[in-house]
matplotlib code that plots the C-alpha trace (Angstrom):
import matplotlib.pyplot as plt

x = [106.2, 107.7, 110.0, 111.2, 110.2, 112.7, 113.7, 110.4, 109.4, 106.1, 104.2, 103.3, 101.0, 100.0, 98.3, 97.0, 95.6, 96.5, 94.8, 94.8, 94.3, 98.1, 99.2, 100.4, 101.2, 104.5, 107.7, 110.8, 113.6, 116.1, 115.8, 113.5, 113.8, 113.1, 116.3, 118.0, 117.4, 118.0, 121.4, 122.6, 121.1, 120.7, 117.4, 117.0, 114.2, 112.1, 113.0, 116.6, 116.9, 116.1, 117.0, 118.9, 115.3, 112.0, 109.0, 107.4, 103.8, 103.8, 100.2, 99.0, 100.4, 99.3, 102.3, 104.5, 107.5, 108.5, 111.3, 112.0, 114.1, 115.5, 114.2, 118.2, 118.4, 122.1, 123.4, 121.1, 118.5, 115.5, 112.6, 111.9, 109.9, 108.4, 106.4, 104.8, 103.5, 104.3, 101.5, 101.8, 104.1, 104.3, 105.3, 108.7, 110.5, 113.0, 116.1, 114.2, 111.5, 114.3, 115.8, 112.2, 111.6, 114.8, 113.8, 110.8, 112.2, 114.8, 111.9, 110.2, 113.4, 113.5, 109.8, 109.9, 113.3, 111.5, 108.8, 111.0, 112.7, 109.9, 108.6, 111.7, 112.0, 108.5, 109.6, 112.6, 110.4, 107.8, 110.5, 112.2, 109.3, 108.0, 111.5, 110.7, 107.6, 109.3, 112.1, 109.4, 107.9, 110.9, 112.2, 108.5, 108.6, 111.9, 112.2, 108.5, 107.4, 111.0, 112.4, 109.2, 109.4, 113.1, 112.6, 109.8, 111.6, 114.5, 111.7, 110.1, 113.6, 115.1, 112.1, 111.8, 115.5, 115.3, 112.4, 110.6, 107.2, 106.6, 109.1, 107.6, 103.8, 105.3, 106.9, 103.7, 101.7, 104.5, 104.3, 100.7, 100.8, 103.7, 101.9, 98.5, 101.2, 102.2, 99.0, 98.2, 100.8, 100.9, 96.8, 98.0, 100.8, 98.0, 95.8, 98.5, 98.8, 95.1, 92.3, 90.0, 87.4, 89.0, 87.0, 84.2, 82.8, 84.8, 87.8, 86.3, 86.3, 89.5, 90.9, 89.5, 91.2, 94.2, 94.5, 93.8, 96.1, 98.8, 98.0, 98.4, 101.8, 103.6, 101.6, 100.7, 97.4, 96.0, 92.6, 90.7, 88.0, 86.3, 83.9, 83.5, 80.0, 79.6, 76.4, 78.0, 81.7, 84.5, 86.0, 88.4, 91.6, 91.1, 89.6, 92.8, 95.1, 93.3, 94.2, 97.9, 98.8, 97.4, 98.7, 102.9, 102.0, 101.4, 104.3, 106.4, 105.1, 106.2, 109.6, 110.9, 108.5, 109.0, 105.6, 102.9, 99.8, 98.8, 95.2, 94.0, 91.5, 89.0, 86.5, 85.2, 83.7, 83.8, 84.1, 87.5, 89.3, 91.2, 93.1, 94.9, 97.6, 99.7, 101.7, 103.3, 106.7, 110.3, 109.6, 112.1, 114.0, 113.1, 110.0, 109.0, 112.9, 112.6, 110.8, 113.1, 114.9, 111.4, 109.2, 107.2, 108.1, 105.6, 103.1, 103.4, 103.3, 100.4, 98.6, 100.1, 98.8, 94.8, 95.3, 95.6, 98.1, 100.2, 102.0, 104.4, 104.2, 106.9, 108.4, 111.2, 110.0, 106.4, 105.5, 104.7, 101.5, 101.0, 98.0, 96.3, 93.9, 92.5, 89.1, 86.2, 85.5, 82.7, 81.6, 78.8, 75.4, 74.0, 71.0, 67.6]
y = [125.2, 122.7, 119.7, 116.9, 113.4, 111.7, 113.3, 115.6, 118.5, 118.1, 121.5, 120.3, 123.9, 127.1, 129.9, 133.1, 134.5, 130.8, 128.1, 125.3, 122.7, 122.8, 120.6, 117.5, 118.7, 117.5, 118.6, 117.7, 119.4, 119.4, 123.0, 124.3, 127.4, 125.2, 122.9, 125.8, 127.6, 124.2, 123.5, 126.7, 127.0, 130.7, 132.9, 133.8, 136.0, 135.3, 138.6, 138.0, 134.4, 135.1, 131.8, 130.1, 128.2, 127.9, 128.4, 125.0, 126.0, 129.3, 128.6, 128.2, 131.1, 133.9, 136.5, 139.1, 138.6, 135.5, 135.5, 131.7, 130.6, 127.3, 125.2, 125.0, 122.6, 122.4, 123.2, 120.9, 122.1, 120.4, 122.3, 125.3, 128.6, 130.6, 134.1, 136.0, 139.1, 141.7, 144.0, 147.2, 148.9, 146.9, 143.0, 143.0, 142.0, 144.0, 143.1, 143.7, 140.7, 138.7, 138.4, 138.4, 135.0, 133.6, 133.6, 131.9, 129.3, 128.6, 128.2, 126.1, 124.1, 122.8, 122.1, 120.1, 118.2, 117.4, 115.5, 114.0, 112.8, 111.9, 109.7, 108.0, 106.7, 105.4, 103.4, 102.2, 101.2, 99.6, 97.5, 96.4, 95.1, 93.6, 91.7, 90.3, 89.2, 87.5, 85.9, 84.6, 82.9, 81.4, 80.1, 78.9, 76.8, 75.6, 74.4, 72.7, 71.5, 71.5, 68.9, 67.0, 66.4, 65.5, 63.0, 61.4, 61.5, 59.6, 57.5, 56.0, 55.8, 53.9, 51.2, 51.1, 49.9, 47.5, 45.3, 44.0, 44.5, 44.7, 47.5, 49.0, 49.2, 50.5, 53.2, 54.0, 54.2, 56.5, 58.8, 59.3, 60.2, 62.2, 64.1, 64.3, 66.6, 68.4, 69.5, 70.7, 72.8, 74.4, 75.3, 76.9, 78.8, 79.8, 80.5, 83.1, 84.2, 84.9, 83.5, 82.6, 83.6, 87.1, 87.4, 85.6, 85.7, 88.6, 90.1, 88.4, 84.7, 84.7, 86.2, 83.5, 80.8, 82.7, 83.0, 79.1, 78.3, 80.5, 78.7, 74.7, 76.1, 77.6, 75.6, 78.9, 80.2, 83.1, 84.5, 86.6, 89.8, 91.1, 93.3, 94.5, 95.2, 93.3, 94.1, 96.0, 95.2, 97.3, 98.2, 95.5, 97.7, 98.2, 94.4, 93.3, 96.0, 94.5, 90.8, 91.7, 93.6, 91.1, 88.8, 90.4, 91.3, 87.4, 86.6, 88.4, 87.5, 83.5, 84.3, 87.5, 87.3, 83.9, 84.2, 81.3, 84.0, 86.1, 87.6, 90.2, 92.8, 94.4, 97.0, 99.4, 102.8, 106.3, 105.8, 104.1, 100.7, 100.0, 97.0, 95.9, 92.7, 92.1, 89.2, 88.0, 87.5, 89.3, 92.8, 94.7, 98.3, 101.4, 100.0, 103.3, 102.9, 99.3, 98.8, 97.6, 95.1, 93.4, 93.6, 96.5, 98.3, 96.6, 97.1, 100.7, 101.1, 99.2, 101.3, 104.7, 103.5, 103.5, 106.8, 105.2, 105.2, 102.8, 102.8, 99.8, 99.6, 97.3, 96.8, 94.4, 91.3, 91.9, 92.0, 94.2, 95.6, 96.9, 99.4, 100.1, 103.0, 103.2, 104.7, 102.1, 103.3, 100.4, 99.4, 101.7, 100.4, 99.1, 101.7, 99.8]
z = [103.7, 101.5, 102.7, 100.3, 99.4, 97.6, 94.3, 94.8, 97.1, 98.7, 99.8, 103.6, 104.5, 103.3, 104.6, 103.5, 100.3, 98.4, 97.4, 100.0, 97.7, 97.0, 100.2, 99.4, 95.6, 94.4, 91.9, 91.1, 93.2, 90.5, 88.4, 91.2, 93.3, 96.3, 95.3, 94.5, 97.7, 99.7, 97.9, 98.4, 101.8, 102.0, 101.4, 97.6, 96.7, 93.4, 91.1, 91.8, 90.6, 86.5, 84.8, 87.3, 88.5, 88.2, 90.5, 89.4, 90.8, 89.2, 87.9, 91.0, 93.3, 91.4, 92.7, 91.4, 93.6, 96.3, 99.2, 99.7, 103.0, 103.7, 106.7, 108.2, 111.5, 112.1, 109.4, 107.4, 104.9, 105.9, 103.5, 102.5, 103.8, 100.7, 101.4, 98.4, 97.6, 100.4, 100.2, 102.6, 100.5, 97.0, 96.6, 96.6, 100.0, 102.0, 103.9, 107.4, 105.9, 105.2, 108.7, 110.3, 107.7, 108.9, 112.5, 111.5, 109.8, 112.3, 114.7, 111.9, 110.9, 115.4, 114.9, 111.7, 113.0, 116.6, 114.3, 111.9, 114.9, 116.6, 113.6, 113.0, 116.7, 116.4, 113.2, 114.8, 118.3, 115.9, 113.6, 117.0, 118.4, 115.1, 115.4, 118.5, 117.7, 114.7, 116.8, 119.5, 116.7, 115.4, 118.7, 119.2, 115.9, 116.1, 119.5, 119.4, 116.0, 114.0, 116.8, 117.2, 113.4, 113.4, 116.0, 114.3, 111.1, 113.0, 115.0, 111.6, 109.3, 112.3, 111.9, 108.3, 108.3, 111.2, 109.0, 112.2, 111.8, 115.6, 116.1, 112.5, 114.3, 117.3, 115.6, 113.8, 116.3, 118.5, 115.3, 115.3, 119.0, 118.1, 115.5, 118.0, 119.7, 116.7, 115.7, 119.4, 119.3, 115.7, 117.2, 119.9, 118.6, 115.8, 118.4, 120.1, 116.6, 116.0, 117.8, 115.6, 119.1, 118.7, 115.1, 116.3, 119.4, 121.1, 123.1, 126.2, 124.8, 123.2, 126.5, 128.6, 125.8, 126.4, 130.4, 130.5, 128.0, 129.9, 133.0, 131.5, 130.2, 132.8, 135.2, 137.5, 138.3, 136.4, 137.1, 134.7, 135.4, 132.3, 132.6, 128.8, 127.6, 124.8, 123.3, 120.9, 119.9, 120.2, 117.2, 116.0, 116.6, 120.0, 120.3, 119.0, 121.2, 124.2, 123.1, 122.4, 125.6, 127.9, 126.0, 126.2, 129.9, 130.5, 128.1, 130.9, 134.0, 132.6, 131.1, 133.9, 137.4, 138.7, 140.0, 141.4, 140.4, 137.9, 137.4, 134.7, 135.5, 132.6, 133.3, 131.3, 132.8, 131.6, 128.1, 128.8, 129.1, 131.9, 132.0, 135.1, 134.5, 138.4, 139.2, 142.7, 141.5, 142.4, 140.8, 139.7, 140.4, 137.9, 136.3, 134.0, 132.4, 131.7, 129.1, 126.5, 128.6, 129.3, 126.2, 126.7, 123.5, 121.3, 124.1, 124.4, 120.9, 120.5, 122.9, 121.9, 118.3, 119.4, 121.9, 125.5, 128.3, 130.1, 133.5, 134.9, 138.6, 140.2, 144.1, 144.2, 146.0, 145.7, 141.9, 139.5, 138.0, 134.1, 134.0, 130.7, 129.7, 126.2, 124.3, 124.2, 120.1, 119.4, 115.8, 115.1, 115.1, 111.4, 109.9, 110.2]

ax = plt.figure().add_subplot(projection="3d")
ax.plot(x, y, z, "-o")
ax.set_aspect("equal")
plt.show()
C-alpha cells in the first residue's frame, strides 16, 4: 500500500514474499505507475502500461507482472493498492483478481480515510486548544502587567513634569511598590507557565504551589490529596499531564462553577493515576457533550496523548466532578 506525501508517494505496508524494508521508502508521483493509476483512478495492470510509467522501485520488487488499484474513497484517490506476481497459474493477473483487489481497496480506501480523518480532527483539537492557551496568556498579560506598566509610565511622566520634588519621591516610591506587584505577577503567571517545582522537586510540590495559589486568587477554598509515591519520579510527560489537567480543571471551577470549594484528589493504585478534581458550584446539563464550550479539549487531549481516560460528572445545582485515569510510567531506575 502506497499513499502520497506531497509531490512523493510513500509505501505505508507490504506483505508477502517482499522485502519489508521498503516501508517508509519514497518517489516521486509524477511519471510513476502509482501517479498514473491515482490520476486516472482506475486499476491498470503492469504489462499493459509499456512506456506510459514506470514502476520506480523495480529494483526492489523482483516481479514479472503487477496489478495496481487505486485507494478510491468517494470518488477520491487516496493511495494506491499494488499486488505482484500471481503464482497458482503463472504471474499475470486475471479479470476475476481484478474485481476481488477492488473490493479490497474499497475496504482499504474507508479504512485509510477513517484515519486520515481521525488525525486531522486531532490536529485541529490540538491547534484549538493550543489557541486558547495562547489567548489565556494574552489576556493574562495585557490586563495585568501591560496596564500596571502604563499606569506607572503615566504615574512617573506626570511627576517629572510637575518639578515638585515631594510629588517626584512620592511617585518613586508608588513605582517601586508598583513594580513589587509587577514582578509578583509575571512569577506567578511563569509559575502557571512552568513551575520551576515541577522540574525539581516533583508533581506533588508544584501542585501544592498551585492549589494555594488558586485559592489567594479566587479567594475560595481548595483542598489538595496526593497520594503519589515519589520515591521514584514519574516520567516527566505524565508529571507534566498531571500538572496541566489539574491545573485547566481549577481554571474552570474559577471562571464557570461559581463555587466556595474545590478540593483535588491524587492516588495512585494499580499501576494507574487517578485523579479526582469536584467543586460545589451550579453544575451544568450534558456534561460528556460539553467539552468545548468549557475548556476541556486541551485536557482530553493531553490525556488521550499519555494513554488515559477522562469522564466529566455534573448535576445542575450540585457541582461537577472531572475524573482522570492515566499509566503511572516512572523514570527507570539508573544501572549501579
Amino acid at each position: 500500500i502506497a499513499l502520497p506525501d506531497g509531490d512523493d508517494m510513500v509505501i505505508q505496508l507490504v506483505a508477502g514474499d517482499i522485502d519489508h524494508s521498503l516501508v517508509g521508502m519514497r518517489a516521486p508521483l509524477e511519471g510513476s505507475v502509482t501517479g498514473h493509476v491515482m490520476a486516472a483512478r482506475r486499476p491498470e495492470r503492469l504489462s499493459e502500461l509499456g512506456d506510459r510509467a514506470r514502476f520506480v522501485w523495480q529494483e526492489y520488487v523482483d516481479a514479472e507482472a503487477g496489478l495496481f488499484v487505486p485507494l478510491l474513497y468517494r470518488g477520491r484517490p487516496l493511495g494506491v493498492l499494488a499486488a505482484f506476481d500471481r503464482t497458482e497459474d503463472g504471474p499475470e493477473f486475471h479479470a476475476e483478481d481484478e474485481r476481488l483487489m477492488q473490493a479490497f481497496a474499497a475496504a482499504g480506501a474507508s479504512a485509510v480515510a477513517t484515519a486520515q480523518n481521525v488525525a486531522a480532527e486531532g490536529v485541529r483539537r490540538a491547534l484549538a486548544a493550543s489557541e486558547q492557551e495562547r489567548r489565556r496568556w494574552a489576556r493574562e498579560l495585557h490586563d495585568e502587567t501591560l496596564q500596571d506598566l502604563a499606569a506607572l509610565r503615566m504615574l512617573l511622566s506626570t511627576a517629572r513634569r510637575g518639578r515638585d520634588p515631594e510629588q517626584l519621591a512620592g511617585a518613586v516610591d508608588d513605582a517601586v511598590e508598583a513594580l513589587g506587584r509587577g514582578i509578583d505577577g509575571l512569577r506567578a503567571l511563569i509559575a502557571d507557565v512552568r513551575p520551576a517545582a515541577l522540574d525539581h522537586l516533583g508533581v506533588g510540590d508544584a501542585l501544592a504551589s498551585l492549589t494555594r495559589r488558586v485559592a489567594e486568587r479566587a479567594g475560595m477554598e481548595v483542598s489538595l490529596s496526593c497520594g503519589i509515591d515519589e520515591t521514584t519520579r514519574l516520567v516527566p510527560e505524565l508529571e507534566s499531564t498531571i500538572y496541566r489537567v489539574v491545573q485547566e480543571a481549577l481554571n474552570n471551577v474559577v471562571k464557570h462553577a461559581g463555587a466556595e470549594k474545590a478540593g483535588v484528589e491524587i492516588a495512585e493504585r494499580d499501576g494507574r493515576v487517578h485523579i479526582l478534581v469536584r467543586d460545589d458550584g451550579r453544575g451544568f446539563e450534558g456534561a460528556g457533550s460539553r467539552k468545548d464550550g468549557f475548556g476541556l479539549i486541551g485536557m482530553e487531549e493531553r490525556v488521550e496523548l499519555v494513554g488515559g481516560e477522562l469522564e466529566v460528572r455534573s448535576v445542575p445545582g450540585e457541582g461537577t466532578e472531572v475524573a482522570i485515569m492515566l499509566p503511572a510510567h516512572r523514570v527507570a531506575a539508573a544501572a549501579t
